[in-house]
C-alpha positions as CSV (number, residue, x, y, z in Angstrom):
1,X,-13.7,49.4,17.7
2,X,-14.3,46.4,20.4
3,X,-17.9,48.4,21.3
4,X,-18.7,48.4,17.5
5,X,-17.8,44.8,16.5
6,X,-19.8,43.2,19.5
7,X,-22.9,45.7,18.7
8,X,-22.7,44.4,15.4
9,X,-22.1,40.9,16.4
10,X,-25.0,40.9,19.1
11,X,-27.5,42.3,15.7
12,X,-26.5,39.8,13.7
13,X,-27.4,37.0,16.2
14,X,-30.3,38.8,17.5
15,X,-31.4,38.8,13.5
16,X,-30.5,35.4,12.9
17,X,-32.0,33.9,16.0
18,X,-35.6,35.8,14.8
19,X,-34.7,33.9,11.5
20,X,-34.6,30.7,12.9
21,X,-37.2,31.1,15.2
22,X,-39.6,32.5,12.3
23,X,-38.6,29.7,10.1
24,X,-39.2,26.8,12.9
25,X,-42.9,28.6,13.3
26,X,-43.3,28.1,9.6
27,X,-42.1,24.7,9.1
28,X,-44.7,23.7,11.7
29,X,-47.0,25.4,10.0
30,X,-46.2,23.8,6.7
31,X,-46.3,20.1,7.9
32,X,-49.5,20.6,9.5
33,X,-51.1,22.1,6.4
34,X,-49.6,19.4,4.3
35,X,-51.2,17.1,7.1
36,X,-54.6,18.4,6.4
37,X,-53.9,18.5,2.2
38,X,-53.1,15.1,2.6
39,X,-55.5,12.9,5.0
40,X,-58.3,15.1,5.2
41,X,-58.5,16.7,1.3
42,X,-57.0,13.9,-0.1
43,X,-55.2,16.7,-2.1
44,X,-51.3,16.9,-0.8
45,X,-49.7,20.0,-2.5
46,X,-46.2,18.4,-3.7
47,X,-43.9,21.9,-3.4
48,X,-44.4,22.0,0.3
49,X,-41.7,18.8,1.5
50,X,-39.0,20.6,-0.8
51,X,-39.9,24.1,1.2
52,X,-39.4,22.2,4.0
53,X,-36.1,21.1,3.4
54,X,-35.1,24.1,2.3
55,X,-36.4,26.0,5.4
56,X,-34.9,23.4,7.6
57,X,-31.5,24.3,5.9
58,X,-31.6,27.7,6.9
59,X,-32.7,27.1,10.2
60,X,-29.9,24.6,11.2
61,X,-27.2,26.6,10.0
62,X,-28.7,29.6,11.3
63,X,-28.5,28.1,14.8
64,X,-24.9,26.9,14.1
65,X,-24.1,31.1,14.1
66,X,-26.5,31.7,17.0
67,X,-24.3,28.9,18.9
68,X,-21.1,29.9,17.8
69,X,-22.2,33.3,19.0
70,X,-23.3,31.9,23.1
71,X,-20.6,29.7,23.1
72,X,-23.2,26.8,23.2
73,X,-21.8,24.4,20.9
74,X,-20.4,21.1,22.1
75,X,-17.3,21.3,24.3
76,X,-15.5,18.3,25.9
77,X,-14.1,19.7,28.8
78,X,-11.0,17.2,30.0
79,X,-8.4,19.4,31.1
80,X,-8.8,21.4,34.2
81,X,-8.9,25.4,33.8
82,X,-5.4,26.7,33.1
83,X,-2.9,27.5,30.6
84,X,-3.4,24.3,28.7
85,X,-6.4,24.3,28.4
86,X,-6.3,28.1,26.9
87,X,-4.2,26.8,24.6
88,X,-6.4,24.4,23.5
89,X,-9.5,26.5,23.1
90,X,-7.6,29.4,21.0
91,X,-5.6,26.1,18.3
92,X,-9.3,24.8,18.2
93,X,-10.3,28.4,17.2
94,X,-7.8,29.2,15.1
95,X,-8.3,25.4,13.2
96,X,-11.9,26.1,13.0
97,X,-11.6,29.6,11.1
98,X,-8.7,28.2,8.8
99,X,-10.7,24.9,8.1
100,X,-14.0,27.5,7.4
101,X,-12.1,30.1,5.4
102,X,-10.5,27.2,3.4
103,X,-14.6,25.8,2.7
104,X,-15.4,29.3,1.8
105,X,-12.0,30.0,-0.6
106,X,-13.3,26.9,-2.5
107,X,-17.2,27.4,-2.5
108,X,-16.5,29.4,-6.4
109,X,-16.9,26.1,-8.5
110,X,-19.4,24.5,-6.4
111,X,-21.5,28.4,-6.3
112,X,-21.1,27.8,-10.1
113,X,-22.8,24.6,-10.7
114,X,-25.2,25.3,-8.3
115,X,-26.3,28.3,-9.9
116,X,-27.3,26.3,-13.1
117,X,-29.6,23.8,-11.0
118,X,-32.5,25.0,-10.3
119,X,-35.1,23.6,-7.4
120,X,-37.0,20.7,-8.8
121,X,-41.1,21.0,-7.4
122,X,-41.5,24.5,-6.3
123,X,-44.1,26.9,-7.9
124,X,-41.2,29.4,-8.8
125,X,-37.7,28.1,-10.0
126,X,-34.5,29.2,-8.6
127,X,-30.9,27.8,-8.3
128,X,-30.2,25.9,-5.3
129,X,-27.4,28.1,-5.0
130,X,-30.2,29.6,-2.5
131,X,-30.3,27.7,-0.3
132,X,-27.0,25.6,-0.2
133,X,-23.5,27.5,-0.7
134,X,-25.1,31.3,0.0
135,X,-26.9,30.5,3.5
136,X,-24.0,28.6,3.8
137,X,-21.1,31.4,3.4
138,X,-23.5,33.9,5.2
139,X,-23.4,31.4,8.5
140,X,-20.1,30.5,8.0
141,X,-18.8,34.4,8.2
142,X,-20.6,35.1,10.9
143,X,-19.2,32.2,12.5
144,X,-15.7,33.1,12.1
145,X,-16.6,37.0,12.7
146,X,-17.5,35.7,16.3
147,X,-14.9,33.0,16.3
148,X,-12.3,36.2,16.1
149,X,-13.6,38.5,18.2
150,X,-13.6,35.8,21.5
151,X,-9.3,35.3,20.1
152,X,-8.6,38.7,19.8
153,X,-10.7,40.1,23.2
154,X,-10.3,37.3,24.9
155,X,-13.6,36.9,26.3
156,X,-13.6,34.5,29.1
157,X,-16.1,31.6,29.5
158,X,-17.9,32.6,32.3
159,X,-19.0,36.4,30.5
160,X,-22.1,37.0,29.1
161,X,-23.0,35.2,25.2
162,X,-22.7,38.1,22.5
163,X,-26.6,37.6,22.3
């Protein structure tokens, strides 16, 4: 079971880091050509600043799950190594799923609207359901999936990232 939920859990950030990294490439890629639309054509195309956005939505909350998964998020480190400070890191992981599972036990109404609203200057309508609440409960899943797995294996800090 442990073997199958980390394989699993190293594929998923593997995928999601090729995501973000993909994305990033094509954000650059964007500006630049919007760059050249703009100052050299004179022509800017006015879809590409919302693709943007959008891309750089996905990207950030993709890397929020890569992070979660390496451990590489922010930690304030005040209290030597020990028993308290265990205690700490395992409340602060069991806050962080309840706080995400409570977002995601509430996302229905919001998922609803959004799925009404469509994007506003891209070539092919869709709801922004898209790219805010279901990029959004994708990231925030795999955050918790790797949240539990460190509680209930109790992987150290000093092992290897799930990556």
């Amino acid at each position: 079971m442990q073997g199958v939920l980390k394989s699993v859990i190293r594929w998923m950030g593997k995928f999601e880091m090729a995501c973000a990294m993909a994305l990033t490439v094509l954000i650059v890629v964007t500006i630049t050509m919007q760059i050249v639309m703009r100052y050299i054509f004179n022509a800017p195309v006015p879809w590409m600043e919302e693709s943007v956005m959008i891309m750089f939505i996905y990207v950030t909350l993709l890397a929020a799950a890569v992070a979660a998964k390496e451990k590489r998020h922010i930690l304030v480190d005040l209290l030597p190594a020990g028993r308290m400070s265990r205690f700490l890191g395992l409340s602060m992981s069991v806050l962080t799923v309840a706080t995400l599972l409570l977002i995601l036990a509430n996302m229905g109404p919001i998922m609803t609207v959004e799925m009404r609203r469509t994007t506003v200057s891209l070539p092919v309508n869709f709801p922004i359901a898209y790219y805010n609440s279901v990029p959004l409960a994708y990231c925030f899943c795999s955050i918790i999936l790797a949240i539990l797995y460190d509680v209930i294996f109790e992987r150290k800090d000093d092992q290897e990232a799930l990556v």
